[in-house]
N, C-alpha and C positions, 0 to 999 in steps of 0.2 A: 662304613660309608653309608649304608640305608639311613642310619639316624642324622647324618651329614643333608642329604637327599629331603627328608622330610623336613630339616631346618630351614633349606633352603626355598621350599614349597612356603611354609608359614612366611617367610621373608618377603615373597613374591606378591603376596597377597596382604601383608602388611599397608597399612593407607595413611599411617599417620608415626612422627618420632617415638614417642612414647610406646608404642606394641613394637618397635622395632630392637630398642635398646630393651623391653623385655626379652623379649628371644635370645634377642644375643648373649642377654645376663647370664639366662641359666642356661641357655646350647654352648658357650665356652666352658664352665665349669663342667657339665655332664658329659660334653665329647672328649674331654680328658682324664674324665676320673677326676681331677682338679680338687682342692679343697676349698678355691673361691677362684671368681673371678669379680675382673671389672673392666667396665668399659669407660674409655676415657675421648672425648673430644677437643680437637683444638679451637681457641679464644684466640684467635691472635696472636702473642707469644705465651701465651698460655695453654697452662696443659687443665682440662677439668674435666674430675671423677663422677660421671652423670649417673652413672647405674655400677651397684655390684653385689654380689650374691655369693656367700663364704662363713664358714663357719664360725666366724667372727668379724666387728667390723675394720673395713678398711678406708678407705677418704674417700665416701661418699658424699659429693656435695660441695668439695675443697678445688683450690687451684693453685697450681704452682707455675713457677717461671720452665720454661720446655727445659730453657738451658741445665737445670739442677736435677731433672727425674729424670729417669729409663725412661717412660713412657715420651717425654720430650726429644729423647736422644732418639729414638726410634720412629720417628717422627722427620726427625730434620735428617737422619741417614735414611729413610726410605727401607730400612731391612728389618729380619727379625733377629730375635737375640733366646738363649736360653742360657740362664745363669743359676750354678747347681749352688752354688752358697753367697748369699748377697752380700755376707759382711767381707765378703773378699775381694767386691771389685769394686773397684774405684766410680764408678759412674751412679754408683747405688749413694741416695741420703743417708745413711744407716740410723741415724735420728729418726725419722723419716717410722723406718721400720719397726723399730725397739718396740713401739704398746702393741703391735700384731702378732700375728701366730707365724708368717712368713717366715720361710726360711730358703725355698728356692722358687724361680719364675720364668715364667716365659712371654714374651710380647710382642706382639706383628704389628705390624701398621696397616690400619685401614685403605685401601686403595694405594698402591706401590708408586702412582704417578701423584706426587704433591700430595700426602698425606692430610687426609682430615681431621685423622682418631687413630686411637690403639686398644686393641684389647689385650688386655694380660689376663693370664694365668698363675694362682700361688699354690703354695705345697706350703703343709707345716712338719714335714721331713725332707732331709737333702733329696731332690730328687731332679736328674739332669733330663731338660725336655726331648725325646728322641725326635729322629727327625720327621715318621710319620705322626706325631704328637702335633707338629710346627707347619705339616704339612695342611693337616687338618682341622688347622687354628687358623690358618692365614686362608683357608678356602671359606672360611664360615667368616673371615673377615673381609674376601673381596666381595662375598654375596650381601656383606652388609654395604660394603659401598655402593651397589648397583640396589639395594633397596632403600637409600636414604635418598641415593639421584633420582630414585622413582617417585618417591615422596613429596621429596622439591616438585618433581613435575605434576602430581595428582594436584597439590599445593595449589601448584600455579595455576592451573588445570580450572582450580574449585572458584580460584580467585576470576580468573575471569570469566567464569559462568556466572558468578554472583554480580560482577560488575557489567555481562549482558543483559540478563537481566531485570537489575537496574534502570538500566536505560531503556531496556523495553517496556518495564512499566512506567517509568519517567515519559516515553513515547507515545505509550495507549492511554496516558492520564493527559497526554497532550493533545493528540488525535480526540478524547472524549470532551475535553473540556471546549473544542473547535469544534467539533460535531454539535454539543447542543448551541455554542453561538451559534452557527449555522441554521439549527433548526427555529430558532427565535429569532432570528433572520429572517428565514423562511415564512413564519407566522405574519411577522410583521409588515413581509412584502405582500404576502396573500389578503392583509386586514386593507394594507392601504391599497390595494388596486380595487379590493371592493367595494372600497368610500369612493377612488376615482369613479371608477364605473358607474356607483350610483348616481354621483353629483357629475357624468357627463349625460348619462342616459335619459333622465327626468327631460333638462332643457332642450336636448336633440330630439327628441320625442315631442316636445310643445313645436319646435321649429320644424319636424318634419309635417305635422299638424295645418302649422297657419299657412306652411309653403304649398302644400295639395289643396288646400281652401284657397289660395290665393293664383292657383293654378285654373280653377275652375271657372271664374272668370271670364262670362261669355267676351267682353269688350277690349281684351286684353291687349295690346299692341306685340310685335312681335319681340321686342326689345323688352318689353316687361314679361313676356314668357320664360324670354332666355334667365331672367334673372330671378324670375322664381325656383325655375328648373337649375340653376347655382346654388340659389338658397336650399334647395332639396334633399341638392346630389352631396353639397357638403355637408348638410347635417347626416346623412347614416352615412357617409363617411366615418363622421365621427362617431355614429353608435356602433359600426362595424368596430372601429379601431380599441373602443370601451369593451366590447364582448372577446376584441380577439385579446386583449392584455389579462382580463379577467382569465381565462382559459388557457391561456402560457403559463402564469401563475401557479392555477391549479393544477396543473398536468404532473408535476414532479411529486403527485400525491397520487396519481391516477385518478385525478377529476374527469378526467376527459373522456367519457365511455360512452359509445353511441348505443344507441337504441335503432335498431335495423327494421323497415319497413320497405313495402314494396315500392321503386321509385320509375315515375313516368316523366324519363329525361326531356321528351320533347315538351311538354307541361313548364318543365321547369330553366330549360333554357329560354321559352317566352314570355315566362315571367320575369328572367332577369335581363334578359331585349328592352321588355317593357320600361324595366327601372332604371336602364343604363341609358333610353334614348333620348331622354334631354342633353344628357350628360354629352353624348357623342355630336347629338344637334348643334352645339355648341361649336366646334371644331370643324362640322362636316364630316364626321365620321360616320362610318358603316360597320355593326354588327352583324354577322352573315350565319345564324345558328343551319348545323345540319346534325342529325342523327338518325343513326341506324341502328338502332337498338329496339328487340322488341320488347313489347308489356310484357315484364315479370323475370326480365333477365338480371335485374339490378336489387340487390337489397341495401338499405344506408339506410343511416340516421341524415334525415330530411331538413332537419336544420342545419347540421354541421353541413352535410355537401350542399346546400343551397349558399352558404357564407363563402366556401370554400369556392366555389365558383364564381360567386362576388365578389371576393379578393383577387381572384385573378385577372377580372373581365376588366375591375379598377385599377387594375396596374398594367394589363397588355392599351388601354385608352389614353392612361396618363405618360403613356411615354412611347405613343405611337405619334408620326408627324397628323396635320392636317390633311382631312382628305384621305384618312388612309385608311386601310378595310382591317376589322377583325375577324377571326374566324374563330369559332365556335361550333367543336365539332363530337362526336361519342360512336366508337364504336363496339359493337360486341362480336367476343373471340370467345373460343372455346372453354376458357376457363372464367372471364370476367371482362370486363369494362374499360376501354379507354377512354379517358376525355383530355380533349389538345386547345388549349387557347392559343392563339397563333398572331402575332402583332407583325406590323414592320418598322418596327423602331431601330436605334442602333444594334439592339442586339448584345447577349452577354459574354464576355472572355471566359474560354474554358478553365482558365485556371477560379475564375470567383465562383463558378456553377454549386461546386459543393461544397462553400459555405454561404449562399445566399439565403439559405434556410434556416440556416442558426439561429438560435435565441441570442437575442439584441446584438447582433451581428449587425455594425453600419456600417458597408460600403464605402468611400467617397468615390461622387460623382465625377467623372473625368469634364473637360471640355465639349465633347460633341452630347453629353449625357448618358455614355454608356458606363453602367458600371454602379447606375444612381441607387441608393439606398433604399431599400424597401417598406422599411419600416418593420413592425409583428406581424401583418399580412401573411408574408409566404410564412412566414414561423407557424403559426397555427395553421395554416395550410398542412403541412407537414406532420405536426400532430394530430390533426384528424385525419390525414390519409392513412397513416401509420396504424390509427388505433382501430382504424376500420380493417385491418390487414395486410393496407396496397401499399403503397410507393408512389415517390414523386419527385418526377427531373427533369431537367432541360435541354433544348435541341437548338441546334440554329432551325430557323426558316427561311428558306431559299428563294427570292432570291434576297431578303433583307429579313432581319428580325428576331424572334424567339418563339421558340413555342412552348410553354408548357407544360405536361403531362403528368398524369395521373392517372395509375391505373387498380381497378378495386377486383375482389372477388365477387366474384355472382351470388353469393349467399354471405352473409356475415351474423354468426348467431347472436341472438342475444344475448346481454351480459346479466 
């Protein structure tokens, strides 16, 4: 039984036909003493001689009808057989046998349920196969059965690791070739917002120009103030809307990196009072800055939160009614900075709040105008508050409107 045992080991670890029907070749011959064996698989109704190992040959490589050989009859009866002299049974070819050294045999069938193969055993003297001879033919042949289903399965096993992978690199050759359109995508929105940008900046720069010169104006009427201060408020509109497209752009590269300096919030909410009150005059509105912040509690990049404040002061004006107050406020807490723009407009639905902020996220405007589309305004909003460290969202304001907010860290290192 050991050399049984160790058959059965080599069998288990077998991974492909060919090492299988070796074993068995020569473990049938050797675990009987045998003078050959061979292993035989069924075709169909065919019987065929794949492998055999004997001191002479026997039909290696040959196939016959099941119905005319042992090996076939052993097969379609599911049993084994030991026959001590062949020319004396009737089931034997004896043609068949005449050029071999055979004279007696034994055969089991591979797997006892539905038969796949047989191994036989020959003798070239009479010699009747005992029963643990039969015993230990037909164990070496169900372990060959449960090593060729193992086979099939590594097989299939192999097959569809070769066919995942496939598709996985079919997938990342997909993924790659969509990643660089992408990125040439990306070039080519970055190239064209900076041609936008240029070919808006130049002319809104001349009009922001002739509009303060034509502000100055001792003789002015008031009608022709209001409509300078239109022509004004619209042109950096428009350079706001050129810098904040250029810098959405760029940010998916990490363009967007402040440079942090010390900022004196009351300074700088009166200078954007200053810029916004034609704008408001227009309307009859009122900007109301307060802060409470002292010198040196705030560190920013002074451009970005000067815009950043401009986008909001121009959107809490643009869709607050007539007559109605801004508020404009900053306070400082123990960790960092709040600043709140506070409008009484319609106000926004909680459900649109967090995506108001998205990149080219447009809204549509409802009927009373709540809901109206922002433009890239808060979107760069958002990336500068973000790259500074803070955060930025919205409240209702009580009793009507929105407010705002933004909140920074007290220090922001350099980059």
């Amino acid at each position: 039984m050991e050399p049984l045992v160790g058959v059965v080991q080599d069998l288990s670890l077998a991974r492909d036909l060919d090492t299988v029907m070796q074993i068995v070749r020569d473990a049938a011959r050797d675990l009987t003493g045998a003078d050959g064996a061979a292993l035989v698989l069924r075709e169909g109704d065919l019987s065929y001689f794949v492998e055999e190992n004997a001191v002479g040959p026997l039909w290696k490589g040959q196939r016959y009808p099941m119905s005319c050989c042992i090996s076939g009859w052993v097969m379609i009866h599911a049993e084994a057989v030991a026959i001590e002299d062949i020319y004396a049974d009737p089931r034997i070819p004896a043609d068949a046998y005449r050029p071999t050294f055979v004279k007696s045999l034994a055969m089991v069938p591979i797997r006892t349920k539905a038969p796949i193969g047989a191994i036989g055993n020959y003798w070239a003297t009479r010699h009747l196969a005992t029963p643990d001879e039969l015993a230990v033919l037909q164990a070496l042949a169900d372990s060959t059965s449960v090593a060729m289903e193992n086979v099939a399965v590594y097989a299939e096993m192999e097959r569809r690791v070769r066919d995942r992978t496939c598709e996985i690199e079919a997938k990342n050759r997909e993924l790659r070739e969509k990643h660089a359109a992408l990125l040439e995508l990306e070039r080519q929105k970055e190239a064209l917002s900076a041609h936008v940008v240029h070919d808006l900046k130049s002319p809104a720069s001349a009009i922001m120009l002739a509009a303060s010169m034509g502000l100055q104006g001792e003789s002015l009427s008031a009608a022709e103030r209001r409509r300078w201060g239109a022509i004004l408020a619209s042109a950096q509109h428009i350079q706001r809307t050129a810098l904040n497209l250029l810098d959405i752009a760029g940010s998916h590269d990490g363009h967007l990196v402040p440079v942090p300096v010390e900022i004196d919030l009351g300074a700088l909410f009166a200078e954007i009072c200053e810029l916004f009150r034609l704008q408001a005059e227009r309307r009859e509105q009122a900007i109301e800055p307060c802060v409470d912040v002292p010198r040196g509690a705030l560190q920013a990049d002074p451009q970005l939160l000067r815009r950043v404040v401009q986008n909001l002061v121009d959107n809490a004006l643009r869709h607050s009614p007539a007559r109605g107050t801004l508020h404009l406020e900053a306070h400082a807490g123990a960790e960092g900075v709040e600043v709140a723009v506070s409008d009484e407009g319609p106000g926004i639905e909680a459900h649109l709040r967090e995506h108001i902020f998205d990149r080219y996220v447009s809204i549509r405007e409802d009927d009373d105008g709540a809901g109206a589309a922002r433009g890239l305004g808060l979107t760069f909003c958002r990336l500068a508050i973000e790259a500074h460290g803070g955060k930025i969202w919205i409240e209702d304001n009580e009793p009507r409107g929105s407010r705002f907010c933004f909140w920074l860290p007290a220090a922001v290192r350099a980059a």
